[in-house]
VEXDREN-2710 file (C-alpha; in Angstrom, 1 decimal):
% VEXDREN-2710
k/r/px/py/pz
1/UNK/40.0/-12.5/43.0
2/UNK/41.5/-15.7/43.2
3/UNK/43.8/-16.7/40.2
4/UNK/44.5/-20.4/39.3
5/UNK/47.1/-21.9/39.5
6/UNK/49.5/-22.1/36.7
7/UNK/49.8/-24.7/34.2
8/UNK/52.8/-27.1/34.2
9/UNK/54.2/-25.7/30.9
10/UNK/54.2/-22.2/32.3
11/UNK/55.7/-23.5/35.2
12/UNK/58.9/-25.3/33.2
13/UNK/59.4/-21.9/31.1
14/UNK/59.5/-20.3/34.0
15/UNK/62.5/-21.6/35.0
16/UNK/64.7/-20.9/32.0
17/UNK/64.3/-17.0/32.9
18/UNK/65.1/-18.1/36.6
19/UNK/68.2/-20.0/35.7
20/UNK/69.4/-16.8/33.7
21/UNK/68.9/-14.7/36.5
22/UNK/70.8/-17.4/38.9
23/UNK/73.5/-17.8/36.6
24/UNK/74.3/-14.0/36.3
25/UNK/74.3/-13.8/40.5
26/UNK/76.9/-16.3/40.1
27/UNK/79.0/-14.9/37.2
28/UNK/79.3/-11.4/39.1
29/UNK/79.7/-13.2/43.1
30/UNK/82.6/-15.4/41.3
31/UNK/84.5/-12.7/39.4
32/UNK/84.0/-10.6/42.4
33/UNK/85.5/-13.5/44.9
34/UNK/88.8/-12.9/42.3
35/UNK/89.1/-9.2/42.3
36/UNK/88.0/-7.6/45.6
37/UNK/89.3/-7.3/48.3
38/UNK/86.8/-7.6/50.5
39/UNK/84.0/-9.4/48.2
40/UNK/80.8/-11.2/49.4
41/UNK/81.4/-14.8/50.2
42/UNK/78.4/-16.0/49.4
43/UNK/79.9/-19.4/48.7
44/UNK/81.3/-19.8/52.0
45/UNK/78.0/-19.6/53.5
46/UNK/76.9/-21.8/50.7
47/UNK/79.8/-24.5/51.8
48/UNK/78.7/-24.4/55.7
49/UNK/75.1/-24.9/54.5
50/UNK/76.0/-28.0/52.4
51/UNK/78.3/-29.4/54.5
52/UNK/75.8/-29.0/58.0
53/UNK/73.3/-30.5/55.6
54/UNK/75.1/-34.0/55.0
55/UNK/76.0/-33.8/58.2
56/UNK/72.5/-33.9/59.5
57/UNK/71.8/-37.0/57.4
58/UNK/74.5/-39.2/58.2
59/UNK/76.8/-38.4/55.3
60/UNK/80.4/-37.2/54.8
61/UNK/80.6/-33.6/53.0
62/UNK/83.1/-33.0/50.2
63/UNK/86.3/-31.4/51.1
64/UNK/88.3/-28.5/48.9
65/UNK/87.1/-27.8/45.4
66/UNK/84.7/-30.8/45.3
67/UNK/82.7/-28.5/48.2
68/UNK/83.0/-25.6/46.6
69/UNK/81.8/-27.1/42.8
70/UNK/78.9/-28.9/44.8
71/UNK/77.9/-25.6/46.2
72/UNK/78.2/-23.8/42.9
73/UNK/75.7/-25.9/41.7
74/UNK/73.3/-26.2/44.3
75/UNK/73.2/-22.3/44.5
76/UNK/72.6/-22.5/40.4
77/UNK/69.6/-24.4/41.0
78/UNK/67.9/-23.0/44.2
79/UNK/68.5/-19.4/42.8
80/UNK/67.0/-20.7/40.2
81/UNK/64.1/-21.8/41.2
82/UNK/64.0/-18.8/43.1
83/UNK/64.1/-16.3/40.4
84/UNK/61.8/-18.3/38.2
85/UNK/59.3/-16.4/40.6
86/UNK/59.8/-14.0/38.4
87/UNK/58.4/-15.1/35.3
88/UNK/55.2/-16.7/37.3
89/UNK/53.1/-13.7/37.4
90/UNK/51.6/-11.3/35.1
91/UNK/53.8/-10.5/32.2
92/UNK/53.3/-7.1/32.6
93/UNK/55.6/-5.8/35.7
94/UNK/58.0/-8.7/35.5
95/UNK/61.0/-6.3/36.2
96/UNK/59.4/-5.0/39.7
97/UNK/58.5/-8.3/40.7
98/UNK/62.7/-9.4/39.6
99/UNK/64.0/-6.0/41.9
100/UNK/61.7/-7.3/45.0
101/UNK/62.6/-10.9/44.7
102/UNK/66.2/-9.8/44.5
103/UNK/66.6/-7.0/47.1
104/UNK/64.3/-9.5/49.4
105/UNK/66.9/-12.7/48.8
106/UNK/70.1/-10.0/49.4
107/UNK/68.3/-8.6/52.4
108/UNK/67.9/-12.3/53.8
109/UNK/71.5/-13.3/52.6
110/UNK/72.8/-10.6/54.7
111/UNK/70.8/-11.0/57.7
112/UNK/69.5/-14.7/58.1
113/UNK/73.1/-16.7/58.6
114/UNK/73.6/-16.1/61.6
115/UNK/70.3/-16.7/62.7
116/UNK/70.4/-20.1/60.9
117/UNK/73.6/-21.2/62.5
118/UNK/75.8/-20.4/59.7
119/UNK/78.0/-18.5/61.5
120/UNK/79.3/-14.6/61.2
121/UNK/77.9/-14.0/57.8
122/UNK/80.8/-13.4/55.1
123/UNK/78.2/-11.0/53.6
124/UNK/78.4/-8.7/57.1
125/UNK/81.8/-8.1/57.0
126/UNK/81.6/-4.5/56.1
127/UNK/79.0/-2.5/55.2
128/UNK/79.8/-2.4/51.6
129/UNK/79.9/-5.8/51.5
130/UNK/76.5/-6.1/52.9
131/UNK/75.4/-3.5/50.0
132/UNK/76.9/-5.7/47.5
133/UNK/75.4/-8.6/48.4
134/UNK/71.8/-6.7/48.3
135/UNK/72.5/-5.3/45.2
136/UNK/73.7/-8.5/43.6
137/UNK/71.0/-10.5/44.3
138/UNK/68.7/-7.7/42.5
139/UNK/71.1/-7.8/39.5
140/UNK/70.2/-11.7/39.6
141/UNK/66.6/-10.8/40.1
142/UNK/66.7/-8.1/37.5
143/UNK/68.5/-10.5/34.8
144/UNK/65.9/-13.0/35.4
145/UNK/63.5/-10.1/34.7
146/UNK/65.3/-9.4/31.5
147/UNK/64.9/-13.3/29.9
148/UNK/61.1/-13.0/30.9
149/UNK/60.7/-10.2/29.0
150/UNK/62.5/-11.9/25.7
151/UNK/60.7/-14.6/26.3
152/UNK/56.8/-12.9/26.4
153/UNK/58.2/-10.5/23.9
154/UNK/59.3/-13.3/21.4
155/UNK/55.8/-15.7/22.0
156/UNK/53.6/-13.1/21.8
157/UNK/52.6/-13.1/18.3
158/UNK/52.8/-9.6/15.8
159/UNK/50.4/-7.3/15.7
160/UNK/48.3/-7.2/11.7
161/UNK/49.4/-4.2/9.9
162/UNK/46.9/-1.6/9.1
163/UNK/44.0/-0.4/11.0
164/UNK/43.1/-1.9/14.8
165/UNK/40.4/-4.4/14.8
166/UNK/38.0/-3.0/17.5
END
């Protein structure tokens, strides 16, 4: 069966939970980048993407930090949006559907750069980077998970004390 499509207000709390989720990816890839040695660089690959972007349209990327602050941000929101998936569909599995989303965007952050022209993925560059990149992204998906469950948990409204009434 065919569901509808969801209402616009669904659609807007959705992407609190999604921004949750995106903001935690982003928390662990930047204290990562700080302490490893050998960390994901998913913001490198974020960078290229920008920058090839204004480049297709006729504009002059940001250089330095400016780059890298624009990137931050851009990969805040289209995470986001992203993991706000998560809190689209039935409230009942919402931490399957955030582990799928997540291992599906760390599998496709590993293995779609260079096929999009990004280069030699900074996510490839050993295979434990590769696994923390995957495993990341379902942390992200997972967190996103988490705030959809507060957030059913705290609109749903308490059960009557006393005896059930079916």
């Amino acid at each position: 069966m065919i569901e509808p499509p969801a209402p616009p207000r669904i659609v807007f709390r959705a992407l609190g939970p999604g921004l949750f989720g995106a903001a935690a990816l982003t928390l662990v890839h930047e204290s990562a980048r700080r302490v490893l040695k050998h960390p994901p660089r998913m913001d490198v690959l974020g960078m290229r993407s920008l920058e090839k972007g204004i480049r297709f349209f006729g504009g002059v990327p940001a250089k330095g930090r400016q780059l890298h602050r624009q990137t931050l941000v851009g990969d805040i929101v289209s995470n986001g949006l992203f993991f706000s998936l998560v809190a689209l569909g039935r409230p009942k599995r919402p931490y399957l559907r955030g582990a799928m989303l997540g291992l599906l965007a760390g599998v496709g952050a590993v293995v779609l750069p260079p096929k999009l022209g990004l280069g030699r993925a900074p996510s490839q560059a050993r295979p434990s980077t590769a696994l923390l990149t995957v495993a990341w992204y379902t942390l992200g998906g997972l967190a996103a998970a988490r705030a959809t469950r507060k957030l059913v948990t705290r609109r749903q409204p308490a059960l009557p004390l006393g005896r059930p009434l079916h």
